[in-house]
N, C-alpha and C positions, 0 to 999 in steps of 0.2 A: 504494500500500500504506500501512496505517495501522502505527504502531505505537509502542504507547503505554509513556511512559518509569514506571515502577511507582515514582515521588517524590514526595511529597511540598515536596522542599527547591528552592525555585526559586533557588539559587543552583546547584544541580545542572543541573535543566531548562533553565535558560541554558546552562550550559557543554556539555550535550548536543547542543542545538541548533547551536551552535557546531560542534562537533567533528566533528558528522556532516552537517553542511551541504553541499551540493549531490546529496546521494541523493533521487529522485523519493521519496519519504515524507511524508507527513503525520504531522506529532507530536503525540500529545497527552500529557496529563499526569493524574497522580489528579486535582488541581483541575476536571478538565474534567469526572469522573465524578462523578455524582449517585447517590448511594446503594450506593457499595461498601462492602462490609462493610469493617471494618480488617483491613491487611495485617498477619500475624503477624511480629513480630521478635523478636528476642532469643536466638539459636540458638549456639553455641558456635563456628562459622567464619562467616568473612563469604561462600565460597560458600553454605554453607544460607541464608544471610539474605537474600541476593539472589535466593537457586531460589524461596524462597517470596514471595519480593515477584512475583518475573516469573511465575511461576502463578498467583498469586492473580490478579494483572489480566490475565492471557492469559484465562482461565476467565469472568472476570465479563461481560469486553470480547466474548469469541471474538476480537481480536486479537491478533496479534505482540506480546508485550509483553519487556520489555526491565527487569530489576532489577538493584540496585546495592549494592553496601554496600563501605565505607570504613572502614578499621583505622589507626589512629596509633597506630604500637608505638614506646615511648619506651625507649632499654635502660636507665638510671637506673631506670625504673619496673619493672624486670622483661617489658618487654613491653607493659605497661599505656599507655591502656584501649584499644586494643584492638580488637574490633568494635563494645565498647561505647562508642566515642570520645563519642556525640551525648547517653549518657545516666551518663558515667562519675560526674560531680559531681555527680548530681543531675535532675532531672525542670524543665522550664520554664525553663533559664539559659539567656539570652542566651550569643550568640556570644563576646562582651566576658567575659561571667562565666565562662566554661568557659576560656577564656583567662586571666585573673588568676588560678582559681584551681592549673593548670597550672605557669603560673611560682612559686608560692607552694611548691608540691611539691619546685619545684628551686630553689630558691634554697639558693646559697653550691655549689652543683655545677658546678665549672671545663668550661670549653671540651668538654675532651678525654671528658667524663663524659654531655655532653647531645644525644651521638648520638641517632638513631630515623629514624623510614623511614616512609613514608604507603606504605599498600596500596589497592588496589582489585582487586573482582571484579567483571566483569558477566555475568548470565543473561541468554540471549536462550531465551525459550520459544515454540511452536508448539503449538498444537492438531493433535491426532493425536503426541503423544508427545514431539517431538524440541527437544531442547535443546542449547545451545554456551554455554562457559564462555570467557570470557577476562579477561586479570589483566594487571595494571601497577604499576610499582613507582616511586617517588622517592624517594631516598637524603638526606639530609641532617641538621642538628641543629635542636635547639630553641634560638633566641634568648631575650637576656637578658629582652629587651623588645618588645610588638609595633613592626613596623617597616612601613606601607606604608597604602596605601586600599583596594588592591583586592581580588579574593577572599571569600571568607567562611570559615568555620569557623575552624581554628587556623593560615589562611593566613601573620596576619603574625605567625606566630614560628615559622614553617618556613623557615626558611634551606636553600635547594637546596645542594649539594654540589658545590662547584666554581663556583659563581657568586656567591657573596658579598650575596646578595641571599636575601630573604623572597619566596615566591608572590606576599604582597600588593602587594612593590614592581615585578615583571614586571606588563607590558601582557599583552593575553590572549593575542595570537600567541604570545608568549614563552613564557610557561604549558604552554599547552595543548601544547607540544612537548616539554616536559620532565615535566609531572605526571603522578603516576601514573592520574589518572581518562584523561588522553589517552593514554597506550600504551594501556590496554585500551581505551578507543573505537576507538584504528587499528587493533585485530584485530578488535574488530564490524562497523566496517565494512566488511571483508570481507567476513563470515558472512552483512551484510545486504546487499552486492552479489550472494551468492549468492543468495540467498530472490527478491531483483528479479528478478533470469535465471531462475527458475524459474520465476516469477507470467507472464515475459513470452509463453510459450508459451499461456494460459489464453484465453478467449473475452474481449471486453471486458464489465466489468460484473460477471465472475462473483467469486465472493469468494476474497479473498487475504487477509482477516484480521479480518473482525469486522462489527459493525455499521455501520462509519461511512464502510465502500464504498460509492462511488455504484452 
C-alpha cells in the first residue's frame, strides 16, 4: 500500500518515516508529486488544515494520503501562533528566524509565565469517503535560549515537561516517544494496520491506493 504523507517539511517526512517504520507501506511525499496543485492552508483549526492537506493529495494521488498540521500554543501569547506556528512572523523565515523572533516576544517573562504545549492533528483520508483523525499533545515551556542540534522548527526552545531538556537536545528515540507529532503517529498506526488487514483480503495487484501500485 502506498500512502502518501501531504508535506511538504522534510523534517516532518523524516520523522514520519521514522514513527511508522516497519508497516509494509510505501511513502511518499509532495516532493515526489509532479504537478499538484497547492495544498490549501490557513483554516482556523489544525484538524481543517490537515483534512485539506490529506484530500487534497488522497484526490490528486487516488492514494491513502495522510495530513498534518502542528499548533505551538504559547499561554504568555494568549495561545498564539497557533496553527499558524510556520507562518506567524512572517512569510520565508528560516527556522533560526521564527525562533529569535519568538524569544524576542518573551523576553523578561519569568519561568513560571513561559508555559505552552505543541499540538498535533493527523488526517488519514480514503477514497470512497472515509476518514480518521488522531491528535497528540507535548506539554512543556519555552526556553530562554535555543538549546540543542536536533529537531527543527521551535524544537530547541521546547523544553519537555518533566525532563529538563529541549526536543532538540533528545536523540530521536527519545522524541518520538514523548512529542506530540509521535502520540498521534501511534494512533495512525493503528488506523493504518487496519486499512493493511483490509487490503490483505484483495486479489494481488488490485489497487489499494492510487497510482503507484504495482
Amino acid at each position: 500500500m502506498t500512502v502518501v504523507l501531504a508535506t511538504g517539511n522534510a523534517g516532518k517526512v523524516r520523522e514520519f518515516r521514522e514513527l511508522l517504520a516497519g508497516l509494509p507501506v510505501e511513502f511518499r511525499c509532495l516532493a515526489d508529486l509532479a504537478g499538484i496543485p497547492p495544498i490549501p492552508e490557513g483554516a482556523f483549526s489544525l484538524e481543517e488544515n490537515a483534512a485539506a492537506k490529506a484530500w487534497a493529495a488522497c484526490r490528486f494521488t487516488g492514494c491513502v494520503a495522510l495530513g498534518e498540521d502542528t499548533g505551538l500554543e504559547v499561554d504568555a501569547l494568549g495561545g498564539a501562533p497557533g496553527p499558524r506556528a510556520a507562518c506567524y512572523f512572517g512569510e520565508g523565515l528560516t527556522d533560526g528566524e521564527r525562533v529569535a523572533r519568538l524569544l524576542r516576544l518573551l523576553a523578561g517573562v519569568p519561568a513560571p509565565g513561559r508555559t505552552a504545549r505543541f499540538r498535533c492533528v493527523l488526517v488519514i483520508a480514503e477514497l470512497g469517503g472515509r476518514q480518521w483523525v488522531t491528535a497528540g499533545e507535548c506539554r512543556g515551556a519555552i526556553a530562554e535560549a535555543p538549546r540543542g542540534q536536533g529537531g527543527f522548527g521551535y524544537d530547541p526552545v521546547f523544553e519537555v515537561e518533566g525532563t529538563g531538556h529541549t526536543l532538540a537536545e533528545m536523540d530521536r528515540e527519545a522524541k518520538n516517544a514523548v512529542s506530540h507529532r509521535g502520540r498521534a503517529a501511534a494512533a495512525a498506526r493503528v488506523v493504518l494496520e487496519r486499512l493493511l488487514h483490509e487490503a490483505a483480503g484483495q486479489a494481488p495487484g488490485e489497487a489499494v491506493g492510487g497510482r503507484w501500485r504495482p
